[in-house]
C-alpha positions as CSV (number, residue, x, y, z in Angstrom):
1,X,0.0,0.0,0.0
2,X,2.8,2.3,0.5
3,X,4.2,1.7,-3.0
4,X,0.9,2.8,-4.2
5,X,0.7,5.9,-2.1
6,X,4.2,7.0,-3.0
7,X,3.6,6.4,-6.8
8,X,0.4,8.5,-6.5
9,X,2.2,11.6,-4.9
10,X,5.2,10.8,-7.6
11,X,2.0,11.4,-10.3
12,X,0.0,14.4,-8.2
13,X,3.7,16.4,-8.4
14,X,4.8,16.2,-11.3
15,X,1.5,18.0,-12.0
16,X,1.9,21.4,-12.3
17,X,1.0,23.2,-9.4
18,X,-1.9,25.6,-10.7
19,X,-3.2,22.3,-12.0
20,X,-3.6,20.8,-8.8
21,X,-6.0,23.5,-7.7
22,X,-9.7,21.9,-7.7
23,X,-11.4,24.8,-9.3
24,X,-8.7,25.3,-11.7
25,X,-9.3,21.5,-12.4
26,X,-12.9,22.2,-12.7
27,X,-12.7,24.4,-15.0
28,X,-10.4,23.3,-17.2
29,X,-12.6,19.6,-17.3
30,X,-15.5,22.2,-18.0
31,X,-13.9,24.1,-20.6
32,X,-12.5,20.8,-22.5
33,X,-16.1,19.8,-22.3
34,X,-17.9,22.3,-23.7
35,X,-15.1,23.0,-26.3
36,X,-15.0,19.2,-27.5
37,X,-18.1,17.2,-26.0
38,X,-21.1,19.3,-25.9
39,X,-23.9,19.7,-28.6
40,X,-23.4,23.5,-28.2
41,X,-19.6,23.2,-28.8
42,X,-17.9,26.5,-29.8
43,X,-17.2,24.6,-33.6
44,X,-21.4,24.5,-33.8
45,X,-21.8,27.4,-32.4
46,X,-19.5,29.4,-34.9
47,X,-21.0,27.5,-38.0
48,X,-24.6,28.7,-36.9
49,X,-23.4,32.0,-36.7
50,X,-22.2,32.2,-40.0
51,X,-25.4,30.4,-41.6
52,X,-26.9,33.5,-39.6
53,X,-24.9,36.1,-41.0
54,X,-25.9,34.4,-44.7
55,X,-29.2,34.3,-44.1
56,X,-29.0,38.0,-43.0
57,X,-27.5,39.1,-45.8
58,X,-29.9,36.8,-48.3
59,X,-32.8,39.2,-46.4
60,X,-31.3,42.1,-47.1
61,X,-30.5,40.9,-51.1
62,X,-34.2,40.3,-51.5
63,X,-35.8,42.9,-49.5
64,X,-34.1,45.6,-52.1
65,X,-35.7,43.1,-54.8
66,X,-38.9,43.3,-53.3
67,X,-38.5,47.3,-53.3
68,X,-37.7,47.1,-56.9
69,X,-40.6,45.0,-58.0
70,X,-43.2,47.6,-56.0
71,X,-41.4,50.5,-57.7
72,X,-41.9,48.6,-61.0
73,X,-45.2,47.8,-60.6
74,X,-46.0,51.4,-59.3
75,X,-44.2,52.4,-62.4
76,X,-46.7,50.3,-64.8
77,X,-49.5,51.5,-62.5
78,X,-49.2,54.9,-63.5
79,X,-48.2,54.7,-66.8
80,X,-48.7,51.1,-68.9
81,X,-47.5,52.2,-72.4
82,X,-44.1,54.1,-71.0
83,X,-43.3,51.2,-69.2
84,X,-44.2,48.5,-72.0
85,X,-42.0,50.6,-74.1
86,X,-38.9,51.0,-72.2
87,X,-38.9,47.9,-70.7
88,X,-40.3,45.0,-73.1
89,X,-39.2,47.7,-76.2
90,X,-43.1,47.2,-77.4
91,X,-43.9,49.7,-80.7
92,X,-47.2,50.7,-82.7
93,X,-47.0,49.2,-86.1
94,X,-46.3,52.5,-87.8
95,X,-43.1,53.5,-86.0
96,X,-39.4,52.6,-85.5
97,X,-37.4,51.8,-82.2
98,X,-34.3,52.5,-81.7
99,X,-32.6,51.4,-78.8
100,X,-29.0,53.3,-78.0
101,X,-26.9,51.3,-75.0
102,X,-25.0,53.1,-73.3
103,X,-21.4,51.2,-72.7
C-alpha cells in the first residue's frame, strides 16, 4: 500500500502546481467539455453563426428586390405604355425603335 501511495504523490507532483487547484481542475474539465463534447460546442456554435450572418445578408438581397418589384409595378401602374416601351421595347406598327446602350 505504501508503493501505491508514493507512486500516486510521484504522479499528483509532477502536475503542475496551478493544476492541482480543484477549481482550476474544474474548469479546465469544463472548458474541455464544452469546447470538444457538448452539442453547443464553440465549432457549432461558430458555424450557426455564419449560416446566420448568410441568411442576414440573403434578407437584405431580396428585400431591395422586393423594393424594386413595388417601384416597378408602381411604375406600370401609372403609366402602362411608357413602361411596355422602355422595358419590353413594345412599338405601334407604324413607327421605328431605336434602342441606344450606353457602354
Amino acid at each position: 500500500m505504501a508503493l501505491h501511495k508514493n507512486l500516486w504523490q510521484v504522479i499528483v507532483e509532477q502536475i503542475p502546481k496551478p493544476f492541482r487547484n480543484k477549481y482550476i481542475l474544474v474548469l479546465l474539465i469544463f472548458s474541455i467539455w464544452m469546447f470538444f463534447f457538448d452539442s453547443a460546442k464553440v465549432s457549432t456554435q461558430y458555424q450557426l453563426n455564419q449560416s446566420v450572418d448568410k441568411l442576414k445578408q440573403d434578407r437584405a438581397y431580396f428585400e431591395e428586390h422586393i423594393r424594386q418589384a413595388q417601384d416597378d409595378k408602381a411604375s406600370l401602374e401609372e403609366n402602362k405604355e411608357k413602361f411596355a416601351r422602355e422595358k419590353y421595347y413594345m412599338q405601334k406598327q407604324d413607327e421605328d425603335v431605336f434602342i441606344f446602350v450606353e457602354e
